[in-house]
DRENLO-738852 format. One record per residue (C-alpha): x, y, z. Coordinates in nm, 4 decimals, m for minus. Layout:
N
X,Y,Z
...
//
This chain:
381
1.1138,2.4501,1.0243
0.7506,2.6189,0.9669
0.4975,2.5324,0.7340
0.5039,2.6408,0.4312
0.2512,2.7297,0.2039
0.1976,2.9590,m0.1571
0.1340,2.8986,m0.5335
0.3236,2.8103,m0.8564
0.3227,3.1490,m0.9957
0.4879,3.2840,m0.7208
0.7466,2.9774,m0.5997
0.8153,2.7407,m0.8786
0.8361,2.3681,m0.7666
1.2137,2.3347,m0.8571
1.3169,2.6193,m0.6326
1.0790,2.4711,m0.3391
1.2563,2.1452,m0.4157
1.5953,2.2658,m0.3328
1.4858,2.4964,m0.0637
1.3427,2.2123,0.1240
1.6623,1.9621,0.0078
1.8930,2.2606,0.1756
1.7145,2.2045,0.5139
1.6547,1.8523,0.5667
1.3332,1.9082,0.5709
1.0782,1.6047,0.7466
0.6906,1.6765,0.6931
0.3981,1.6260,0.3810
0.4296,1.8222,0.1017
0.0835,1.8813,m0.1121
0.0367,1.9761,m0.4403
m0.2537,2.0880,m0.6232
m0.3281,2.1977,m0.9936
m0.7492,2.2020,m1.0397
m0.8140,1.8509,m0.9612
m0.5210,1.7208,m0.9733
m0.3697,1.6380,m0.6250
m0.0487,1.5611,m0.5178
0.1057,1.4113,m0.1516
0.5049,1.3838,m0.1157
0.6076,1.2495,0.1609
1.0123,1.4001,0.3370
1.2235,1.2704,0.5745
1.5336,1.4770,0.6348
1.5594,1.5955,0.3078
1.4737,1.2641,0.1195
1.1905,1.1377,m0.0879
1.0539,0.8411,0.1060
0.6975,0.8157,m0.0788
0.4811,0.9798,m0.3526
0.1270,0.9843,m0.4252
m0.1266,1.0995,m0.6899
m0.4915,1.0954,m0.8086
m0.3832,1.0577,m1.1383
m0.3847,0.7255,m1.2818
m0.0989,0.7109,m1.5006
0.1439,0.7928,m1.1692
0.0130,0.4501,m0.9786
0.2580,0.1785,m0.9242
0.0153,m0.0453,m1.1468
0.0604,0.2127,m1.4702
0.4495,0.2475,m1.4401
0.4573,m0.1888,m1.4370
0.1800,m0.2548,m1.7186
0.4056,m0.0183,m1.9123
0.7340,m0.1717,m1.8606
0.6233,m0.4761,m1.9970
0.6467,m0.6392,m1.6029
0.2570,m0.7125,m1.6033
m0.0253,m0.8008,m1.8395
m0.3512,m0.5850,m1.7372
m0.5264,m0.9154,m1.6742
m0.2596,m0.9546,m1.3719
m0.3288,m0.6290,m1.2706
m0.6880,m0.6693,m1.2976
m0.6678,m0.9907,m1.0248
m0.3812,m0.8223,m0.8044
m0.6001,m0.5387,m0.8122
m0.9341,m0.7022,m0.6864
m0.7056,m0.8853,m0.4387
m0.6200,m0.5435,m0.2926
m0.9970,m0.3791,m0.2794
m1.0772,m0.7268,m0.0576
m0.7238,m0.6908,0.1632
m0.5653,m0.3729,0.1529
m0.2516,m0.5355,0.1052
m0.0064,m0.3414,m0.0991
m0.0220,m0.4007,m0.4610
0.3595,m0.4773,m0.5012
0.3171,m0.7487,m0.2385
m0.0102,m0.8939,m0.4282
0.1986,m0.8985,m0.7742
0.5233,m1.0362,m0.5336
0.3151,m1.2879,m0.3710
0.1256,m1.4542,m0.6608
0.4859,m1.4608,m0.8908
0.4238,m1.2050,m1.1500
0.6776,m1.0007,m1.0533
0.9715,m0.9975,m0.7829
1.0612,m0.7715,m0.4984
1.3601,m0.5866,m0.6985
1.1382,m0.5326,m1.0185
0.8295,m0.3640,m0.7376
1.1472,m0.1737,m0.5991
1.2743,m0.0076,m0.8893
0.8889,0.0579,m1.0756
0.8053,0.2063,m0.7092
1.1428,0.4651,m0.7461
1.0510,0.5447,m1.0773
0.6724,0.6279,m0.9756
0.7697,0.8270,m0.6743
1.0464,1.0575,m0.9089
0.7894,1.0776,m1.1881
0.5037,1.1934,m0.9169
0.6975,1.5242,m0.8280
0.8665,1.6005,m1.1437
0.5901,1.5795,m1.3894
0.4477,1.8715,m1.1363
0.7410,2.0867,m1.2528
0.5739,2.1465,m1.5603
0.2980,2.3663,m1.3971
0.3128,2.7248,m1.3533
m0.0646,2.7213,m1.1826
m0.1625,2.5349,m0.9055
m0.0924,2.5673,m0.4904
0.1491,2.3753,m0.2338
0.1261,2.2894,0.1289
0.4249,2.2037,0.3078
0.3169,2.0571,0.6719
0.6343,2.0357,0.9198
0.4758,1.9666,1.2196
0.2657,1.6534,1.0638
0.5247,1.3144,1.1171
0.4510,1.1598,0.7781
0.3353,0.7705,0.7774
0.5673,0.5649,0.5107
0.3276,0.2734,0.3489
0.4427,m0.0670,0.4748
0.6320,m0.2331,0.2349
0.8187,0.1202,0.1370
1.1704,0.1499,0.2150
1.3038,0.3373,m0.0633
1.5046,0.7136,0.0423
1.5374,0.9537,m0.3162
1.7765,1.2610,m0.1961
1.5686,1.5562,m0.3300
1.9086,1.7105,m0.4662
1.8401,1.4059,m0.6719
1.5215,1.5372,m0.7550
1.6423,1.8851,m0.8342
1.9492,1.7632,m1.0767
1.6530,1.5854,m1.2596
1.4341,1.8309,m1.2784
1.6927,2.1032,m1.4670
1.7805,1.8164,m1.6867
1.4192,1.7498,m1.7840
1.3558,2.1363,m1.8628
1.6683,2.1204,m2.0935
1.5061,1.7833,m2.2729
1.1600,1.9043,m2.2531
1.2535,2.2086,m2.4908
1.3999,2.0250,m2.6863
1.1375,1.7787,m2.7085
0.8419,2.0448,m2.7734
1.0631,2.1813,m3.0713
1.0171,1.8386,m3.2299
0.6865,1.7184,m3.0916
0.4752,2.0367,m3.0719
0.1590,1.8963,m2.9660
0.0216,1.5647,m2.8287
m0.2193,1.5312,m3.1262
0.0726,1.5135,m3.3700
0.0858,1.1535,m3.5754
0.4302,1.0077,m3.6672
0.6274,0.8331,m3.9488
0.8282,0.5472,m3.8746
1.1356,0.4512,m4.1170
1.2133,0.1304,m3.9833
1.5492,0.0935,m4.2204
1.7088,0.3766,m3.9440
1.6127,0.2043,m3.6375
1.9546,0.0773,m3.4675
1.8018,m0.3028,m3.4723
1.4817,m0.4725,m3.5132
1.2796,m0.4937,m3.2010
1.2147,m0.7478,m2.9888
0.9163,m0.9629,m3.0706
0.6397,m0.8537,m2.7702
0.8660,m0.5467,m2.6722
0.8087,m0.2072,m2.5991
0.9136,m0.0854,m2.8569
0.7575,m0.3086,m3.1056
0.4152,m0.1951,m2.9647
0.5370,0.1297,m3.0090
0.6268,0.0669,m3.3725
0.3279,m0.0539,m3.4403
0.1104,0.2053,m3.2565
0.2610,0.4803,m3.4893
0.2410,0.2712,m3.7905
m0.1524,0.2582,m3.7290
m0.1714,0.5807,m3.7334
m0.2253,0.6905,m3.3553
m0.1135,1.0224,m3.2416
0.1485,1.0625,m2.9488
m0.1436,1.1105,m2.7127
m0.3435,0.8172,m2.8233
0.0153,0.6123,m2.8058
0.0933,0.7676,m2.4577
m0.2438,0.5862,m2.3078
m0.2266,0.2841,m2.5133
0.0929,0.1730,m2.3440
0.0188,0.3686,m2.0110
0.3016,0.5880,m2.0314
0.3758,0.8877,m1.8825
0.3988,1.1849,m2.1033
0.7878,1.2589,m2.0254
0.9096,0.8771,m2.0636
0.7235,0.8389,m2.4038
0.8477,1.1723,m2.5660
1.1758,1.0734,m2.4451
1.1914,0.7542,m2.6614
1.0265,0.9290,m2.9307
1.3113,1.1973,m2.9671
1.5515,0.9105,m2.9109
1.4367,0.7661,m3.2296
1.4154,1.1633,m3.3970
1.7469,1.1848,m3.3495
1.8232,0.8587,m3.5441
1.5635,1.0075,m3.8040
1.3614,0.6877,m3.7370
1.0922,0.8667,m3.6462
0.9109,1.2223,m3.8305
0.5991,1.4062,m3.7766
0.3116,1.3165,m3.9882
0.0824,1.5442,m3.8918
m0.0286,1.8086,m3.6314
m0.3339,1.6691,m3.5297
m0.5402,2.0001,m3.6005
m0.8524,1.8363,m3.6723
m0.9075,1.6437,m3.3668
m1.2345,1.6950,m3.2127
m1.3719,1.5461,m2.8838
m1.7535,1.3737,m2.9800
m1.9181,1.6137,m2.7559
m1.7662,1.8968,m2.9222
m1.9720,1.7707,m3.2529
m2.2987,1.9449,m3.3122
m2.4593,2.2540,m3.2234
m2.2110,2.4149,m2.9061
m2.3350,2.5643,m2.5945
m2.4978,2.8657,m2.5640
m2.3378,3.0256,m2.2580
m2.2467,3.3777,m2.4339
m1.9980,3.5268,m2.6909
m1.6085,3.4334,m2.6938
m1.5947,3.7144,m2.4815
m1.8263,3.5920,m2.1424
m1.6414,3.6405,m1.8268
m1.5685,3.3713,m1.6026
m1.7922,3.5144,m1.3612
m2.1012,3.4928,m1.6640
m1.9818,3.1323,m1.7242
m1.9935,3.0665,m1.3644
m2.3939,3.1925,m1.3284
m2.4235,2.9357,m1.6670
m2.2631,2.6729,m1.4682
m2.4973,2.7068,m1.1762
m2.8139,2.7191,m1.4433
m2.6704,2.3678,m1.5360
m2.6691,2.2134,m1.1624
m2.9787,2.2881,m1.0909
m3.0915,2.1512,m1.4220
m2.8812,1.8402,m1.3433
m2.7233,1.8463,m1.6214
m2.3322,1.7484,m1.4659
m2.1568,1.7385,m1.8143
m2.2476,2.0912,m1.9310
m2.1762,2.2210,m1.5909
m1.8083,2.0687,m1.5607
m1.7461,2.1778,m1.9271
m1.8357,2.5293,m1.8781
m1.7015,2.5228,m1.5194
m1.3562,2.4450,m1.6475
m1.3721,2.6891,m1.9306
m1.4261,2.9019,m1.6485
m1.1307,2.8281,m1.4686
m0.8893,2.8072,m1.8414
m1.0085,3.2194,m1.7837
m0.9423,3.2740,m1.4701
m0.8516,3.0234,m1.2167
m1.0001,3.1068,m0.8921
m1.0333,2.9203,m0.5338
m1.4341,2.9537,m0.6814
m1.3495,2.7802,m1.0020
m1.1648,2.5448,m0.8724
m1.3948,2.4557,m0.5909
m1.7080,2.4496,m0.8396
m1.5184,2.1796,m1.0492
m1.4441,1.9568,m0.7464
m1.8834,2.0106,m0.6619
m1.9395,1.8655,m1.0153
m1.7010,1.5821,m0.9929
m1.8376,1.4848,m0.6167
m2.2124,1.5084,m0.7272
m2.1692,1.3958,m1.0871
m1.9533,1.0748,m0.9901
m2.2226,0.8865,m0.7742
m2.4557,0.9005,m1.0329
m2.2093,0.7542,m1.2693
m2.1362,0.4923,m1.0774
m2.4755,0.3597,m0.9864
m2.5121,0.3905,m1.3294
m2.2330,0.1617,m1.4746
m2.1211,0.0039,m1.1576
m2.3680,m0.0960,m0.9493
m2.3882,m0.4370,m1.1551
m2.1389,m0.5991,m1.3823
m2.1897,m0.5070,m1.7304
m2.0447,m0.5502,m2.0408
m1.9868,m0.3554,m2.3343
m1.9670,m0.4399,m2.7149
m1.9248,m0.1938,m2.9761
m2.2517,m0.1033,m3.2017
m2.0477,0.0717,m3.4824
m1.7716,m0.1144,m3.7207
m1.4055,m0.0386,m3.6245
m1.3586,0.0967,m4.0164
m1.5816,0.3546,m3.9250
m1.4874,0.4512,m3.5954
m1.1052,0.5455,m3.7362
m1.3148,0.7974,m3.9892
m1.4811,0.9698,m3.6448
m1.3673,1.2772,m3.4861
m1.2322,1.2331,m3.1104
m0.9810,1.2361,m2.8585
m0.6753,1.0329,m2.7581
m0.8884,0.9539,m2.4702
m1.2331,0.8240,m2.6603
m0.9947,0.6073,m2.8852
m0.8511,0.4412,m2.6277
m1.1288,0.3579,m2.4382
m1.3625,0.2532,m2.7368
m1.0567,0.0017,m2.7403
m1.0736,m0.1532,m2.4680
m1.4483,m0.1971,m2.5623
m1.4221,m0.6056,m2.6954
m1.7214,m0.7710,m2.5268
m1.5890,m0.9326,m2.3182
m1.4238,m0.6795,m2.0504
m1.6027,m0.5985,m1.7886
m1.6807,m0.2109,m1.7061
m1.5174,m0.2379,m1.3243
m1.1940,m0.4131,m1.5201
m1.1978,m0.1217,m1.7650
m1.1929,0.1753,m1.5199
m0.9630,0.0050,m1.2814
m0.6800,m0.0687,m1.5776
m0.7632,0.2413,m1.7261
m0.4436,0.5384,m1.7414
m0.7696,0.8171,m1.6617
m0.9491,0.9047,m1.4124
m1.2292,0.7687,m1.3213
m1.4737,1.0415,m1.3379
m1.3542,1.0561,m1.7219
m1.3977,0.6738,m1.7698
m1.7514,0.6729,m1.6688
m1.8435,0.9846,m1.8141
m1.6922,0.8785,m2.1352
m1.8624,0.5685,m2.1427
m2.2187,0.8232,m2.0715
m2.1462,0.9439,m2.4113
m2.0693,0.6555,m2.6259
m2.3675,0.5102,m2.4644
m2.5937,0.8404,m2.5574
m2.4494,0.8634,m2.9929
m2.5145,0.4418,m2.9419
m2.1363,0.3687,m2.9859
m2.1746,0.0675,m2.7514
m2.4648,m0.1786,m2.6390
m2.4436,m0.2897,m2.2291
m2.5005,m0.6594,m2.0741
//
């Protein structure tokens, strides 16, 4: 067959799924939504491998959260790799932290959750390549039918409606009711750290990062335990603000400034240098109206903006320790994101450990770290 290429809006993923699973189809299949990039890779009809810029969908994520690895394993296996380019399953396989069949089955799981978490979007762009003989990673021998896929995917949109009805938002918190749980949990469990992340308080976004979850296996659990009434909203998570969103806002117009006005504000910003205004406003643009312009002035900003970060907080190991008391960091507005990371802020981590463990990107990471730096959240050594 031909390539094959087109957008969201006009082919949903789940009918490009079965039209390719009809024809046997052997090539790379690309995804895209903003910066968010996706590489599938077919061999007569069948998933054989799965990739993704986003953090959450690496093999490393899926086994931290299963309770297979501690981050401090993944931390070494992960060094190990940067030096040898050896495949991380065969790092955690050969130094005994986890074996082949447990790699196996985390790796099946990653590659399914890589292409149907993209049926959520109804924006974005695909590129199906049929004349390009995909490469399967050493080490890979796993074949997912993507009828498979398909029969998933119309199960998930039946679940995920049901889900939403429940869990509106991820900035809702929850009540627990432990006397309805079906038995106690196991002591160093999933669920107990689950338990214990809604009982302090955390909303489902903050939980989803704290146990490096993917959004569809954590809301699954969580409507699990609705359904035994073990589990309630507290609250909708209204008043969560993101730090930078505290103070005086932009000024780049009224509510009512086009995308092409906020682009022209965006440009003002580069050539001030000022990167986090820029991708702010740039993305605002693109919430308006996505555009291949939009789109490509966000990927600018991330390429020119990341470099800087890095020789900033990479360059030299550094530590951070936290300059404001815990007590009064719970009382400060921010996001899922900014609590999870001013968690991982001890004194004793590393800044290279935190961005490679971390479920975000790394962009985010850094730029995150920027800002706690700037409102003196956190000291460096």
């Amino acid at each position: 067959m031909r390539g094959l290429y087109g957008d969201f809006a006009t082919m949903p993923l789940r009918d490009l799924v079965v039209y390719l699973g009809n024809r046997k189809a052997t090539g790379v299949l690309s995804l895209q939504r903003d910066v968010v990039r996706k590489q599938v890779i077919l061999v007569d009809g069948e998933l054989c491998n799965a990739s993704s810029n986003e953090p959450r969908e690496y093999l490393g994520q899926f086994l931290i959260n299963l309770g297979h690895i501690t981050e401090d394993q993944f931390n070494r296996a992960y060094q190990t790799q940067k030096e040898t380019k050896i495949f991380l399953g065969r790092i955690l396989v050969m130094i005994g932290a986890v074996n082949e069949q447990t790699v196996s089955t985390a790796l099946s799981m990653k590659m399914r959750e890589t292409l149907l978490e993209a049926y959520q979007w109804t924006q974005g762009t695909f590129a199906f390549e049929a004349d390009k003989r995909p490469d399967v990673p050493e080490g890979i021998d796993l074949r997912i039918p993507l009828s498979e896929i398909a029969q998933e995917g119309e199960f998930r949109e039946t679940v995920w409606r049901a889900i939403r009805a429940v869990f509106p938002k991820g900035g809702c918190t929850l009540r627990l009711d432990r006397a309805k749980l079906a038995e106690p949990p196991k002591p160093g469990s999933l669920d107990e750290k689950l338990y214990q992340l809604i009982e302090a308080g955390n909303s489902i976004d903050e939980i989803v990062l704290a146990l490096h979850a993917t959004d569809f296996f954590l809301h699954q659990r969580l409507y699990a335990l609705h359904r035994l009434e073990a589990v309630a909203v507290a609250g909708d998570g209204t008043l969560e603000l993101e730090m930078a969103d505290v103070g005086a806002p932009l000024n780049v117009g009224s509510s009512d400034t086009s995308g092409s006005e906020l682009v022209s504000h965006v440009r003002a910003f580069l050539d001030a240098g000022n990167f986090r205004d820029a991708l702010q406003v740039a993305r605002k643009a693109n919430e308006l109206q996505s555009s291949d312009e939009t789109q490509a002035l966000i990927q600018d900003i991330e390429s020119r903006w990341l470099p800087v970060l890095r020789q900033q907080f990479l360059s030299r190991p550094l530590v951070a320790s936290l300059r404001v008391a815990s007590d009064k960091l719970k009382s400060m507005p921010m996001t899922a994101p900014e609590r999870y990371l001013l968690s991982r802020v001890d004194g004793k981590r590393d800044l290279q450990s935190i961005v490679a463990v971390s479920p975000l990107r790394e962009l985010e990471v850094l730029a995150h770290l920027e800002r706690f730096l700037q409102l003196e959240l956190i000291a460096l050594r």
